[in-house]
C-alpha positions as CSV (number, residue, x, y, z in Angstrom):
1,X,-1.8,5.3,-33.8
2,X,0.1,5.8,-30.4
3,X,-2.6,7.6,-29.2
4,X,-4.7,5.0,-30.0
5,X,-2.6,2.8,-28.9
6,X,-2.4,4.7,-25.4
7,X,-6.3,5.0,-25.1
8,X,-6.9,1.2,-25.3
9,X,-4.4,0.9,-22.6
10,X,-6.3,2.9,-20.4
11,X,-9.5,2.0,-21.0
12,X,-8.6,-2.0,-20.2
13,X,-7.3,-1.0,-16.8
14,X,-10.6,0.9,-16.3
15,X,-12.8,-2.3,-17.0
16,X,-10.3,-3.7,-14.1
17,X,-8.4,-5.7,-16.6
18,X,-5.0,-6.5,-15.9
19,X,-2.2,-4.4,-18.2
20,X,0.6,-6.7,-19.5
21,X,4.4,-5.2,-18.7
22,X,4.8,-4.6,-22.6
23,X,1.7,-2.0,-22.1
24,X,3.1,-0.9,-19.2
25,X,6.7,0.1,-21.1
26,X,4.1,1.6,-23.9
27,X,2.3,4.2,-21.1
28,X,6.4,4.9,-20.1
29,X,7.6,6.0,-23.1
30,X,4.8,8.7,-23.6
31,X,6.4,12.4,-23.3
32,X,3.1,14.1,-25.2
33,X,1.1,16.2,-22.3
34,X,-2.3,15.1,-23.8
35,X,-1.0,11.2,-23.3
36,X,0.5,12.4,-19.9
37,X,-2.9,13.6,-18.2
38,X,-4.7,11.0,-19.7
39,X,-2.5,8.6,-18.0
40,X,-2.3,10.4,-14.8
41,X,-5.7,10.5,-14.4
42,X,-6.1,7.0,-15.1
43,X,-4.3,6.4,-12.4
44,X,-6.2,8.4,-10.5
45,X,-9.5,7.0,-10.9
46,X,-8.1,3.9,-10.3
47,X,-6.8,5.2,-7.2
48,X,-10.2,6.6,-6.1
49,X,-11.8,2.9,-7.1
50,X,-9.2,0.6,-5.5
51,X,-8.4,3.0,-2.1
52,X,-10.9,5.5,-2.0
53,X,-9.9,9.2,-1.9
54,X,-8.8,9.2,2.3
55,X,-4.9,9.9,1.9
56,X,-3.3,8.1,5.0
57,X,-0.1,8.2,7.2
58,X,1.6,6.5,9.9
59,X,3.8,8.4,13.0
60,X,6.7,6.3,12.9
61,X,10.5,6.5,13.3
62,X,13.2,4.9,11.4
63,X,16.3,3.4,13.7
64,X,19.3,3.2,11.3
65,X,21.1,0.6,14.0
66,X,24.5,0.8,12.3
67,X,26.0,2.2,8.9
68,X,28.8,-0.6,9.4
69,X,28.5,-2.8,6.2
70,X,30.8,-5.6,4.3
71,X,28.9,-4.6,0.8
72,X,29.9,-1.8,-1.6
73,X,26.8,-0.9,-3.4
74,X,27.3,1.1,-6.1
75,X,24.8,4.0,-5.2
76,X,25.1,3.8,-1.5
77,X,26.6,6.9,0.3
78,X,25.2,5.6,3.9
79,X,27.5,2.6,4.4
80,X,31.3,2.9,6.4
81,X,33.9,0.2,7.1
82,X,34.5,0.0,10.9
83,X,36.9,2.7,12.1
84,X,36.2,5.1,9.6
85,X,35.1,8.4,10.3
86,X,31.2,9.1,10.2
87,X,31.1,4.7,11.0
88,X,28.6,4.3,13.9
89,X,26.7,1.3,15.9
90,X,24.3,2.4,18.0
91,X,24.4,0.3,21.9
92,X,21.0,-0.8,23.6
93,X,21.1,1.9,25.4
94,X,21.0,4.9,22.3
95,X,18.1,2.4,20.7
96,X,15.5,2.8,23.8
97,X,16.7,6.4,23.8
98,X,15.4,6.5,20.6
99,X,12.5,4.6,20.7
100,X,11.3,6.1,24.0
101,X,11.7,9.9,22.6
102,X,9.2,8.0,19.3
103,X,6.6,6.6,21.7
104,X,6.7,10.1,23.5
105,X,5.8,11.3,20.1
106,X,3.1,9.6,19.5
107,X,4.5,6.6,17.2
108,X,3.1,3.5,16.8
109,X,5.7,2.3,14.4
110,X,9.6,1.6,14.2
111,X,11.0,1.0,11.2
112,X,14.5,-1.2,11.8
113,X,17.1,-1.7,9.5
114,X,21.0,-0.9,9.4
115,X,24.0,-2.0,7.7
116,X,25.1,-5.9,7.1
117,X,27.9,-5.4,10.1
118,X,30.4,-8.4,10.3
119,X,31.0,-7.9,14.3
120,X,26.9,-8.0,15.0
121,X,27.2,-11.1,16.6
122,X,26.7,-12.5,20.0
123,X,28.5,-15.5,21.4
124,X,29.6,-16.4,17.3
125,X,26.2,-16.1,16.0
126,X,23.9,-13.5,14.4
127,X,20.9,-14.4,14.9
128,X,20.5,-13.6,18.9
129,X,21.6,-10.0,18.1
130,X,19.1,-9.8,15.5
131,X,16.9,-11.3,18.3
132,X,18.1,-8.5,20.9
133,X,17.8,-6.1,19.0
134,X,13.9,-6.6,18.9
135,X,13.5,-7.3,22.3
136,X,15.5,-3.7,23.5
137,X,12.4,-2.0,22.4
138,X,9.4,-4.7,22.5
139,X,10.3,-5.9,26.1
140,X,9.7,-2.5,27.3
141,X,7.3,-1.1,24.6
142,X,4.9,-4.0,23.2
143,X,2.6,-1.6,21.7
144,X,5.1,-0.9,19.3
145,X,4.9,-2.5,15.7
146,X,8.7,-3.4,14.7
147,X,8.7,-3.2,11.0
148,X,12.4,-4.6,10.1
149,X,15.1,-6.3,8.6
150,X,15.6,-6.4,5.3
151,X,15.7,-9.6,3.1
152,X,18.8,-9.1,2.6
153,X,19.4,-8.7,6.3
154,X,17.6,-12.2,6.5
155,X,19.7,-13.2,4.3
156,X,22.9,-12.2,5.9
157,X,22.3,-13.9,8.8
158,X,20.6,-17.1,7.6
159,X,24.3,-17.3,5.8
160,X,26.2,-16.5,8.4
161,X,24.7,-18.8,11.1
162,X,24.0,-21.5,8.5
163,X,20.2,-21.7,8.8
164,X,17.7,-21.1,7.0
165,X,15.3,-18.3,6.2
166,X,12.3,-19.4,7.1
167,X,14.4,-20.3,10.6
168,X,15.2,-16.9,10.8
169,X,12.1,-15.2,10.0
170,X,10.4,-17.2,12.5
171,X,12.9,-16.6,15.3
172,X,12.7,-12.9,14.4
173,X,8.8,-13.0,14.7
174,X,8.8,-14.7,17.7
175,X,10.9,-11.9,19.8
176,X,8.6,-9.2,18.4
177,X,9.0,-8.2,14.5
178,X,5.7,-7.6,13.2
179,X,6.6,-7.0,9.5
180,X,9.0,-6.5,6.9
181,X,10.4,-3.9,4.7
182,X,11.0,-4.7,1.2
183,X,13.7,-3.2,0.5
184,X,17.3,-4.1,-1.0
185,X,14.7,-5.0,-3.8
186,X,16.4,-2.1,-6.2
187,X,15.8,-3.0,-9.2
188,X,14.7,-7.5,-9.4
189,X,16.6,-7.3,-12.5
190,X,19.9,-9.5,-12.3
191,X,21.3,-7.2,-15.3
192,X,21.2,-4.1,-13.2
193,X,22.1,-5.3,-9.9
194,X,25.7,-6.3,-10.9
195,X,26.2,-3.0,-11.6
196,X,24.3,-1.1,-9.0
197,X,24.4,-4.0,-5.9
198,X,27.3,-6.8,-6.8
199,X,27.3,-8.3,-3.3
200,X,23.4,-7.6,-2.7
201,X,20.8,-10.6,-2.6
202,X,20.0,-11.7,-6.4
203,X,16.4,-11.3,-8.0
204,X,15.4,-15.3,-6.7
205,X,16.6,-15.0,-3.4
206,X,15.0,-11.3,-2.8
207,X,11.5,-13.3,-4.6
208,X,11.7,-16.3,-2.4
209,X,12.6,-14.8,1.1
210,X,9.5,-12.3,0.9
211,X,7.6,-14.9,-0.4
212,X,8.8,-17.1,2.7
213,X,8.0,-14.4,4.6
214,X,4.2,-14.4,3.6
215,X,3.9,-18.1,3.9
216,X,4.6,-17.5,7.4
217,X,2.4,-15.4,8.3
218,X,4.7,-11.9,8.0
219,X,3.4,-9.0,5.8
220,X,6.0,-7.6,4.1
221,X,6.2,-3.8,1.5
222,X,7.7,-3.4,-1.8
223,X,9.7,-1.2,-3.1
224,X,11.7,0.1,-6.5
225,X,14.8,2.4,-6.6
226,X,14.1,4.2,-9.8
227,X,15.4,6.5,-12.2
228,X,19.2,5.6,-12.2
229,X,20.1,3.0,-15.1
230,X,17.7,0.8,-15.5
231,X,14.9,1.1,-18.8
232,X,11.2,1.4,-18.9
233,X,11.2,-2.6,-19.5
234,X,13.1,-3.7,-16.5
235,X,11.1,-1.6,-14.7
236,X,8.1,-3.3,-15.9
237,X,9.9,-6.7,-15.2
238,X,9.8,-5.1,-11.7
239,X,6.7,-4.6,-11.2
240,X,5.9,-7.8,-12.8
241,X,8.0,-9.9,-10.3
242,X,5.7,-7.7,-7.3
243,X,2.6,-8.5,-9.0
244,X,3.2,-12.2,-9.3
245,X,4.5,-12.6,-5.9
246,X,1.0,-11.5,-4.6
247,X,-1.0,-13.2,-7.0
248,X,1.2,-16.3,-5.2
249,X,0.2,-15.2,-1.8
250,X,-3.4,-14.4,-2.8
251,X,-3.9,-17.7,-4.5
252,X,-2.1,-20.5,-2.2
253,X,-3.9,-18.5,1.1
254,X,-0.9,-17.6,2.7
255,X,-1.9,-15.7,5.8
256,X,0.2,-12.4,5.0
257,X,0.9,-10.6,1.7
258,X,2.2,-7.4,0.4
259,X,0.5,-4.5,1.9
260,X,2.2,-1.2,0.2
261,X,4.4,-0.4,-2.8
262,X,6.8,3.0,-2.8
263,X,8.4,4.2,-5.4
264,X,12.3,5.0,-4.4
265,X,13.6,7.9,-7.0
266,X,17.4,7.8,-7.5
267,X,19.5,10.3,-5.4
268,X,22.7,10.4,-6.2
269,X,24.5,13.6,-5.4
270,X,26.9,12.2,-2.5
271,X,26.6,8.3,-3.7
272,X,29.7,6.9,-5.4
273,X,31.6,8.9,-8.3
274,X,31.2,5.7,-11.1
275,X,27.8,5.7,-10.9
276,X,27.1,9.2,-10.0
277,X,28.9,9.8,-13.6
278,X,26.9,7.1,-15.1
279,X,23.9,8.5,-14.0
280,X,24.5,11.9,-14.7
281,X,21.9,14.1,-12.2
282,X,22.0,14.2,-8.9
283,X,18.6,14.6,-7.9
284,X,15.5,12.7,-8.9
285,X,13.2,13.9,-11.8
286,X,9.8,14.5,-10.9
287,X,8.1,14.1,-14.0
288,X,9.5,10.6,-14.7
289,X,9.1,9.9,-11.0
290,X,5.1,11.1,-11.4
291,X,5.2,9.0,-14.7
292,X,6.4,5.6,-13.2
293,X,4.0,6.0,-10.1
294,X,0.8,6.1,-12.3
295,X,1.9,3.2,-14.0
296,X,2.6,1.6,-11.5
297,X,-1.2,2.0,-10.1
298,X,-2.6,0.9,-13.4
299,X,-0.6,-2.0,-13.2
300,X,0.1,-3.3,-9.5
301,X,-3.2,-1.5,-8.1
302,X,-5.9,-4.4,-8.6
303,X,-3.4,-6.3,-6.4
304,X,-1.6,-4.1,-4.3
305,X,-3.7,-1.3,-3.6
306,X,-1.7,1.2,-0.8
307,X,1.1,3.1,-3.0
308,X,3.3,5.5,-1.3
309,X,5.7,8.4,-2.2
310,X,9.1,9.0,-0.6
311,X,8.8,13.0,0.2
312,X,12.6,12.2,1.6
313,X,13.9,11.6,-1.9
314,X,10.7,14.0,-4.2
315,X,10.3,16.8,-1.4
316,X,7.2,17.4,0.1
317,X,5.8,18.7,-2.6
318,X,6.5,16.5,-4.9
319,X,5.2,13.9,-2.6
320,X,1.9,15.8,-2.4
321,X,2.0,16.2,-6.5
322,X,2.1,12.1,-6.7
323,X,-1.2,11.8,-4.4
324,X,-2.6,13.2,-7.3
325,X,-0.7,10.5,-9.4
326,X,-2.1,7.6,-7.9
327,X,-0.6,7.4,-4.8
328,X,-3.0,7.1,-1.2
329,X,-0.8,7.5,1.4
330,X,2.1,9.7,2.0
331,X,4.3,7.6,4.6
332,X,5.5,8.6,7.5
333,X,7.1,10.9,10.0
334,X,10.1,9.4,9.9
335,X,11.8,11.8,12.9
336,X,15.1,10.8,11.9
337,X,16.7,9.6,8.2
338,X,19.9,8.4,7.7
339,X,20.7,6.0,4.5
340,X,18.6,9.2,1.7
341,X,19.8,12.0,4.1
342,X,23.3,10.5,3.3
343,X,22.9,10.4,-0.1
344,X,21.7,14.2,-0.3
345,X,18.6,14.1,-0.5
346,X,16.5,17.4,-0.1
347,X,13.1,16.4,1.3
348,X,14.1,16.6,5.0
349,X,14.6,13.9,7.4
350,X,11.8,14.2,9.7
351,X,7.7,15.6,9.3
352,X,5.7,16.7,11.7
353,X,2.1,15.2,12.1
354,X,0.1,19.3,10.9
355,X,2.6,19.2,7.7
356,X,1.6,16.3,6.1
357,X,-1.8,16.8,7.2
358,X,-2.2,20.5,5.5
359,X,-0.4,18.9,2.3
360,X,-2.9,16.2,2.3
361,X,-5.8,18.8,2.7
362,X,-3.9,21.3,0.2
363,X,-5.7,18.7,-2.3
364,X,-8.7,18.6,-1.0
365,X,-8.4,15.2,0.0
366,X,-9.4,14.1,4.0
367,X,-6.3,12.4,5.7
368,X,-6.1,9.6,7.8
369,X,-3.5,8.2,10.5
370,X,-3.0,4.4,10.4
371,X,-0.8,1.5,11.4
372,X,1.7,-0.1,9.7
373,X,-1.2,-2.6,8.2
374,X,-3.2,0.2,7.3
375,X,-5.9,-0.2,10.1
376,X,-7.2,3.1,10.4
377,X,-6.2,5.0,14.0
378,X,-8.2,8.1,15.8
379,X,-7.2,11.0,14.0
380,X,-7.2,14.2,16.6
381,X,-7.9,16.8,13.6
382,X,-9.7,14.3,10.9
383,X,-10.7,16.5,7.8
384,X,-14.8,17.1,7.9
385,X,-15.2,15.5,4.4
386,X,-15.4,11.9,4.8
């Protein structure tokens, strides 16, 4: 019957029919290895149908401006109170250090975001920092895409300068941001954030300021931190909330939309002891990890049709394992990684170009570099099989 069950599933997502969540928490709760391919490769045609079988990547680097934070999430081993040791806030100087060792690189991407820092303020207000910030690195590089700020960052300073978001998204696009990261999503469950994120954004202000986001013209990713204590049906309620928000952007016209999802695995061998003992591993499980990503395809794919690994959090190997899992990009080279490194990850906090290109081609699959939007780039060493 469950196999049954299983099949009809599957072969509703292959007509292109939407799966509801409750099929989605059916396909999670599958540990048989007959039920297991059959839902991996699912995922995988889909895949193949939705973004075709190049595997992409962008050469990026992540600036971590400060680990100075007022909130105390429970799983969060990257954040410091001012003055105490390992606390840092990087000057304007250190961030076009930074970004001019990326563009030297070859990066066409910086990925922005730090901790919500109570002294990041110029003359009172939070905002124009924000705004500096953007302009350090697009006054002197405007090739650059700036993908940052959080929603909850967004947040933070739309609350702290009493303004609102869309005021703040618009100022932040005007100095230079080009998209955002959707992050602090966790888990849009209000359930588990009390426990994992008490001070963090809830689910209705995380929905409505990337939704804000897209009306004005911003493209924004999506993201899930996975594998910690949320179940299989609030990680369908997840994905549910994503789907919905693009099927929102799709249907009123909004200019910009969701362009990626990544799945986040849990890493918790140097977060905080209550939930490290809650949890009970320290690393993430790739099987489960594989597991959620396919489902994930079959369910977000006819909407959101870029999926990425984190190879910081599953290893480079298990990165490559989930391009096989429905994934069709492997992200990017990072060069430096603070907030997963922190938490003690294993994957590495910076790839060079030739590794993630002989791990795409280890699958026989022709890689691609892009942009942040997924444009496709000039690719020095394009595989011969397109």
């Amino acid at each position: 019957m469950i196999t049954q069950t299983v099949d009809a599933i599957l072969n509703r997502a292959l007509t292109g029919e939407d799966i509801s969540p409750e099929e989605g928490v059916v396909l999670l709760h599958q540990t048989e290895p007959t039920l297991l391919a059959a839902i991996q490769e699912t995922a995988d045609q889909l895949r193949h149908r939705q973004a075709g079988d190049v595997v992409t990547y962008v050469i990026n680097r992540n600036i971590n401006f400060s680990n100075i934070c007022e909130q105390h999430c429970s799983f969060c081993a990257f954040r410091r109170d001012a003055g105490e040791d390992g606390a840092y806030w990087l000057d304007w100087g250190q961030i076009q250090e930074k970004t001019t060792d990326a563009v030297r690189r070859g990066a066409t991407e910086i990925c922005m975001q730090g901790g919500l820092n109570p002294e990041a303020k110029i003359n009172g207000a939070f905002l124009p920092y924000y705004q500096r910030l953007v302009r350090t690195i697009k006054d002197e590089f405007g090739q650059l895409h700036l993908h940052a700020f959080s929603p909850q960052e967004v947040q933070f300073i739309a609350e702290n300068d009493g303004i609102s978001y869309a005021t703040v998204i618009a100022a932040l696009q005007e100095a230079g941001v080009g998209s955002m990261p959707g992050t602090a999503a966790e888990v849009l469950d209000d359930q588990v954030r009390r426990i994992l994120c008490p001070e963090k954004t809830n689910t209705v202000t995380w929905l409505e300021i990337v939704g804000t986001a897209h009306r004005l013209g911003m493209p924004t990713t999506s993201t899930m931190l996975s594998g910690h204590i949320e179940t299989p049906e609030q990680q369908m309620g997840h994905l549910e909330k994503l789907r919905s928000l693009q099927k929102t952007a799709r249907d009123r016209g909004y200019p910009s939309f969701i362009t990626e999802f990544i799945l986040l695995p849990f890493v918790g061998q140097e977060a905080p002891k209550p939930l490290r003992r809650r949890v009970g591993r320290d690393q993430p499980v790739l099987k489960d990890a594989l597991l959620l990503t396919a489902v994930a395809r079959i369910f977000l794919g006819n909407w959101i049709p870029n999926h990425q690994p984190s190879w910081v959090k599953l290893g480079l190997a298990g990165a490559t394992e989930a391009l096989r899992w429905g994934c069709n990009d492997i992200g990017g080279t990072l060069m430096e990684e603070h907030i997963t490194s922190m938490a003690g990850a294993q994957g590495g906090t910076c790839m060079e170009v030739e590794t993630l290109q002989e791990a795409i081609s280890s699958l026989g699959r022709p890689y691609q570099q892009r942009d942040t939007l997924y444009r496709h780039l000039p690719t020095p060493r394009l595989a011969g099989m397109l």
